[in-house]
C-alpha positions as a Markdown table, in Angstrom:
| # | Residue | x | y | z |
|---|---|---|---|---|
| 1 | Unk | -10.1 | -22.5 | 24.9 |
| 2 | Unk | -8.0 | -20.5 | 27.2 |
| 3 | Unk | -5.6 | -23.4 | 27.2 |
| 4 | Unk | -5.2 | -23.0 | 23.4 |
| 5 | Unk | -4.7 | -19.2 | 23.6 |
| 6 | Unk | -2.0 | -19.2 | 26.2 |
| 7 | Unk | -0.1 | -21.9 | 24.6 |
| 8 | Unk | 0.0 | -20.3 | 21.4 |
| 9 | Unk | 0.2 | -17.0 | 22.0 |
| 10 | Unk | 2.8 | -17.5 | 24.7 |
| 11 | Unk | 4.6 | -19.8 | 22.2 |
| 12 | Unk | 4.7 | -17.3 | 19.3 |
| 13 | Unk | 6.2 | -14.5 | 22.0 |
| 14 | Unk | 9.0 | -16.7 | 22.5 |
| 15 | Unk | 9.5 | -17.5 | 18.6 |
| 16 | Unk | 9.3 | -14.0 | 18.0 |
| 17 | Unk | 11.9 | -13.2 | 20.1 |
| 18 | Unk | 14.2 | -15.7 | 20.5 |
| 19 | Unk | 16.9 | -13.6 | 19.6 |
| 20 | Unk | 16.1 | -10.9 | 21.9 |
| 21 | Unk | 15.5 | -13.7 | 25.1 |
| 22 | Unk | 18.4 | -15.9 | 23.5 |
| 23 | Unk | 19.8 | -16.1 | 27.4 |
| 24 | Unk | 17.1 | -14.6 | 29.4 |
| 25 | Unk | 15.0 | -16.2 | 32.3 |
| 26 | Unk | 11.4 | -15.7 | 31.0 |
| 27 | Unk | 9.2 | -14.5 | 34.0 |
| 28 | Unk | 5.7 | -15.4 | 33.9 |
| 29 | Unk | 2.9 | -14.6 | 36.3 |
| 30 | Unk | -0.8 | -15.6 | 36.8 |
| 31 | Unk | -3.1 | -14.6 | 39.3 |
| 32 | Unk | -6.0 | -17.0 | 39.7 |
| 33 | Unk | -3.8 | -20.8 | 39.7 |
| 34 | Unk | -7.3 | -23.0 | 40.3 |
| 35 | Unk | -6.1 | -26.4 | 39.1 |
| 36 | Unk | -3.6 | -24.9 | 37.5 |
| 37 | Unk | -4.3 | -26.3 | 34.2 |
| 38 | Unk | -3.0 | -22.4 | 33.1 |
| 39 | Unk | 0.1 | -22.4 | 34.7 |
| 40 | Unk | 0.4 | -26.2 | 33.1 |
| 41 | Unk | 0.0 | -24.3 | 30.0 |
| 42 | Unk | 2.7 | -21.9 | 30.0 |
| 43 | Unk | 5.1 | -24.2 | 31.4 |
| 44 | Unk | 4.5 | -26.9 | 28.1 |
| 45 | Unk | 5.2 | -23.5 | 25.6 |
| 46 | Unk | 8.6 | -22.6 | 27.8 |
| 47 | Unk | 9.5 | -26.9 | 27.4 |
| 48 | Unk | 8.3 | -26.8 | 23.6 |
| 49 | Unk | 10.1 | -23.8 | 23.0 |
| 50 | Unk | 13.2 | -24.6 | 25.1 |
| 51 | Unk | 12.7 | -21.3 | 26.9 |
| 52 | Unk | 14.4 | -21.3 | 30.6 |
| 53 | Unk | 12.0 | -19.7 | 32.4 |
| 54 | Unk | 9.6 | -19.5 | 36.0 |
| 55 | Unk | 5.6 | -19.7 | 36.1 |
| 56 | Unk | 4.8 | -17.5 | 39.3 |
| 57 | Unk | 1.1 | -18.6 | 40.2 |
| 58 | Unk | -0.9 | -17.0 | 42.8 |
| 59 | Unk | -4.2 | -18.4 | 44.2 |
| 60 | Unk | -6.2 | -18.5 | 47.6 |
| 61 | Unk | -6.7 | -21.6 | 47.2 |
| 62 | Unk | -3.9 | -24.2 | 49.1 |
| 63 | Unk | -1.9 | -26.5 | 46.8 |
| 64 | Unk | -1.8 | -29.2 | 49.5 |
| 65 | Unk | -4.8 | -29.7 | 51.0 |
| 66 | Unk | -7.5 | -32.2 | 49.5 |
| 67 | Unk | -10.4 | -30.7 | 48.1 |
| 68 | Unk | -13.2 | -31.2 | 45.6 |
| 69 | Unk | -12.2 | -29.1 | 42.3 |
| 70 | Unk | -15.4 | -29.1 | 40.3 |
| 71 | Unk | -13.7 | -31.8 | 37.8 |
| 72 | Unk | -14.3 | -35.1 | 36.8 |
| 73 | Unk | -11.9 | -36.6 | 38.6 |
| 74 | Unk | -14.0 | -35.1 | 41.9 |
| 75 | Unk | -16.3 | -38.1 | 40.7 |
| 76 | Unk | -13.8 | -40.7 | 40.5 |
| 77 | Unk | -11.0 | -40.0 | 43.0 |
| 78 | Unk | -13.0 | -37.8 | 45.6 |
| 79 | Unk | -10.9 | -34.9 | 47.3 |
| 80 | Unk | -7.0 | -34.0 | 46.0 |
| 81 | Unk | -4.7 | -31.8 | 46.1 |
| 82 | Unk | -3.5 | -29.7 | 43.1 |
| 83 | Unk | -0.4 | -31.5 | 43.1 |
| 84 | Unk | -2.2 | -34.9 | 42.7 |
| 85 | Unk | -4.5 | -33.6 | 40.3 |
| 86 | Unk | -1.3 | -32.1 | 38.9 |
| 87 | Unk | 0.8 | -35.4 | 38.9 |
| 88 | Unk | 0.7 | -36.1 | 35.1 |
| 89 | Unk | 2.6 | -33.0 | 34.8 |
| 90 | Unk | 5.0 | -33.5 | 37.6 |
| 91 | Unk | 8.1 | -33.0 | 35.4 |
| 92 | Unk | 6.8 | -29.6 | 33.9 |
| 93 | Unk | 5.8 | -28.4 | 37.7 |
| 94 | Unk | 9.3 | -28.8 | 39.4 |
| 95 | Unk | 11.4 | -27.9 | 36.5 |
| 96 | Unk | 8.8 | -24.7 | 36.0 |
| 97 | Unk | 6.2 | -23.9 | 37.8 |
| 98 | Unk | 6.0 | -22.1 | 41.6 |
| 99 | Unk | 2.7 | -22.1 | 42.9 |
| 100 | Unk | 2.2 | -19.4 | 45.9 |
| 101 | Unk | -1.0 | -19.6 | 48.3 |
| 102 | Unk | -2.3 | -15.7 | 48.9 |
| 103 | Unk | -4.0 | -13.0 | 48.1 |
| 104 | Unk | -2.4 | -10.8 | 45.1 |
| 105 | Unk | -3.6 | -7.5 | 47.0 |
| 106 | Unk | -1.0 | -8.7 | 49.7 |
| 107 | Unk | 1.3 | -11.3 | 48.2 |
| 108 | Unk | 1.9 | -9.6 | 44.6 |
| 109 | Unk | 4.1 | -6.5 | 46.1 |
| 110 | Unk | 6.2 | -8.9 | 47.9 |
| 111 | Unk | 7.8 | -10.5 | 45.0 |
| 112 | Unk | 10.4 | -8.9 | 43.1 |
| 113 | Unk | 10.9 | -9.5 | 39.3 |
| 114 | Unk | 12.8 | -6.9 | 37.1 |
| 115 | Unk | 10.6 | -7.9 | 34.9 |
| 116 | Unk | 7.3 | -9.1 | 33.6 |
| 117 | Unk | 7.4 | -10.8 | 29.8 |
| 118 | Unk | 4.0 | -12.4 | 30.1 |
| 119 | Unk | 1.0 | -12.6 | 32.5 |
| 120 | Unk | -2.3 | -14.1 | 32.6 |
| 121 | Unk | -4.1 | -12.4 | 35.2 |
| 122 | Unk | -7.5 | -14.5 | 35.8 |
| 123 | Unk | -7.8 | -13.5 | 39.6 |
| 124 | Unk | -10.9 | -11.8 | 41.2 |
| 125 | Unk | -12.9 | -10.5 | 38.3 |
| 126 | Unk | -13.6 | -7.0 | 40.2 |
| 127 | Unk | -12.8 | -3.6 | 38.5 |
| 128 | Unk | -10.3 | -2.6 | 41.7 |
| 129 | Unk | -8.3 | -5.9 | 41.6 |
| 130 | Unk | -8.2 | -6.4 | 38.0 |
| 131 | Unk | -6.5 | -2.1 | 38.1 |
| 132 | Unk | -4.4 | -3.5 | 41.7 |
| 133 | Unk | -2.7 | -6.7 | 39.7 |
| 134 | Unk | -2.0 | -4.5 | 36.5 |
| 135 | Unk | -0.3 | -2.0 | 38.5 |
| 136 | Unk | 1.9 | -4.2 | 40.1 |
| 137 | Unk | 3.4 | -5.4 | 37.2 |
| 138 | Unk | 3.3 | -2.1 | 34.7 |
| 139 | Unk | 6.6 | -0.9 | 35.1 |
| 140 | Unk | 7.8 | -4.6 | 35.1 |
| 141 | Unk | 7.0 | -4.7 | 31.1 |
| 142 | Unk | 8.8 | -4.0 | 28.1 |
| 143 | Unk | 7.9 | -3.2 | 24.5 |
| 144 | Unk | 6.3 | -6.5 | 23.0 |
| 145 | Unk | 5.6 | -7.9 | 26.3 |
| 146 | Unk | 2.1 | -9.5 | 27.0 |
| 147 | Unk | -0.6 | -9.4 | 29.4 |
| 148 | Unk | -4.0 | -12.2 | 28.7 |
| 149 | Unk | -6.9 | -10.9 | 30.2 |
| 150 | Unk | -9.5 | -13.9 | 30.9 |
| 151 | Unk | -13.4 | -13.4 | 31.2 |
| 152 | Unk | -13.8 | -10.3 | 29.3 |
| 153 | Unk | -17.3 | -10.3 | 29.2 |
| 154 | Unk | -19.8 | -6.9 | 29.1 |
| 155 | Unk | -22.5 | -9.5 | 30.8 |
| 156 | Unk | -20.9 | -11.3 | 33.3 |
| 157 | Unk | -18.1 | -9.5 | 34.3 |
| 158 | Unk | -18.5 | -5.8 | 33.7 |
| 159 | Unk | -15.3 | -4.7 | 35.9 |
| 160 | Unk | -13.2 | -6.8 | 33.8 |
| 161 | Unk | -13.9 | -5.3 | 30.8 |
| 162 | Unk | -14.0 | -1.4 | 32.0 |
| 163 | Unk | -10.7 | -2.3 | 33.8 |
| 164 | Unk | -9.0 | -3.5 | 30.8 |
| 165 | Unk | -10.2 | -0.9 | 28.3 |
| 166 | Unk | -9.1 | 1.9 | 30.9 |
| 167 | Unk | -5.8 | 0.2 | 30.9 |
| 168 | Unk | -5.5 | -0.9 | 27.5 |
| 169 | Unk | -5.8 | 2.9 | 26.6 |
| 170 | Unk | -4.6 | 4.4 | 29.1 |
| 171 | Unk | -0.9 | 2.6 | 29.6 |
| 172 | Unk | -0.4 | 1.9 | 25.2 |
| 173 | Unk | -1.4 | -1.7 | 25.3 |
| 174 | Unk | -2.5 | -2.9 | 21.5 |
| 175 | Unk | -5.9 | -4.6 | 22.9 |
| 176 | Unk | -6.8 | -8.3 | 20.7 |
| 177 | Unk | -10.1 | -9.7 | 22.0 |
| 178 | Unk | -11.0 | -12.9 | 21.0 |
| 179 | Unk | -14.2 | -14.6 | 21.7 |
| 180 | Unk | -14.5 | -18.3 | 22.2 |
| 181 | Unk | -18.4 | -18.9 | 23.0 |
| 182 | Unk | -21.1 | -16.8 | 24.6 |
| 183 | Unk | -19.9 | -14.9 | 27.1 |
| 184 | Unk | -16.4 | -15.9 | 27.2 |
| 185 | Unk | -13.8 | -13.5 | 26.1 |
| 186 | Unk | -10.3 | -13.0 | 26.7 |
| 187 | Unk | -8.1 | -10.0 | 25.6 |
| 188 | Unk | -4.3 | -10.3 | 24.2 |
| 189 | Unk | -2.8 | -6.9 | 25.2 |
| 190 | Unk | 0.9 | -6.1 | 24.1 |
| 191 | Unk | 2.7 | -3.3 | 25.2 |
| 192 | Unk | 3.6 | -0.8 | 22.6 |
């Protein structure tokens, strides 16, 4: 589902405000890259939308090193990198997609972007870094820009959600939640 929701939400951004981006780079940033199905994602709405523009990834987890990714193709092909898990989309990887191997407490603030247009921040799910990510990007946003929030969930992941209700509020971010199954939540928050 999350697949679905970045794609099109990122997609109708860039419709939205074509005129406004006609020439811009669009900067995006996730935390949490896992197989990078996300970052895939994003990359296919910039192509689809003919959008230049950089997917800035963050995980712990290496790119290059071969290990079991709780997929199916665990089962058929044994250990892999992402990049060989990734090598269907090998075209929308190079032309879009930067995939950095760190922590966000330590790697995020090394980074410069003037700005942020859109972020999917799907990192650790704790109250503290879920506040840390947000404010390292705040500044970097502009009316209309977006933020997706991933896991927003009262049951499972109670940090999440106080940490994006206090921002929501407290920063002027129009909250959207949408629920996909039991449990599973994400939030659309656009900057006002």
């Amino acid at each position: 589902a999350h697949g679905r929701i970045l794609y099109s939400t990122l997609s109708d951004y860039l419709k939205k405000r074509s005129k406004e981006l006609h020439n811009e780079k669009i900067f995006i940033l996730e935390t949490g890259t896992a197989r990078g199905f996300s970052a895939i994602c994003m990359a296919k709405a910039l192509a689809d939308n003919q959008k230049n523009g950089l997917v800035l990834t963050y995980d712990v987890l290496p790119h290059s090193t071969k290990m079991y990714w709780n997929s199916i193709n665990d089962l058929i092909n044994g250990p892999q990198t992402r990049s060989q898990l990734l090598e269907n989309w090998k075209n929308l990887c190079q032309k879009y997609i930067l995939f950095h191997q760190g922590d966000t407490r330590v790697e995020l603030k090394k980074i410069y972007s003037e700005r942020v247009h859109f972020a999917f921040l799907d990192g650790s799910h704790t109250y503290n870094d879920v506040i840390y990510e947000f404010n390292q990007i705040k500044d970097k946003q502009e009316t209309g820009d977006i933020i997706i929030y991933d896991d927003y969930s009262k049951n499972k992941f109670p940090g999440i959600v106080k940490a994006v209700d206090e921002i929501c509020h407290k920063n002027n971010y129009k909250k959207n939640i949408i629920e996909s199954i039991s449990d599973r939540g994400y939030v659309i928050a656009i900057k006002n």
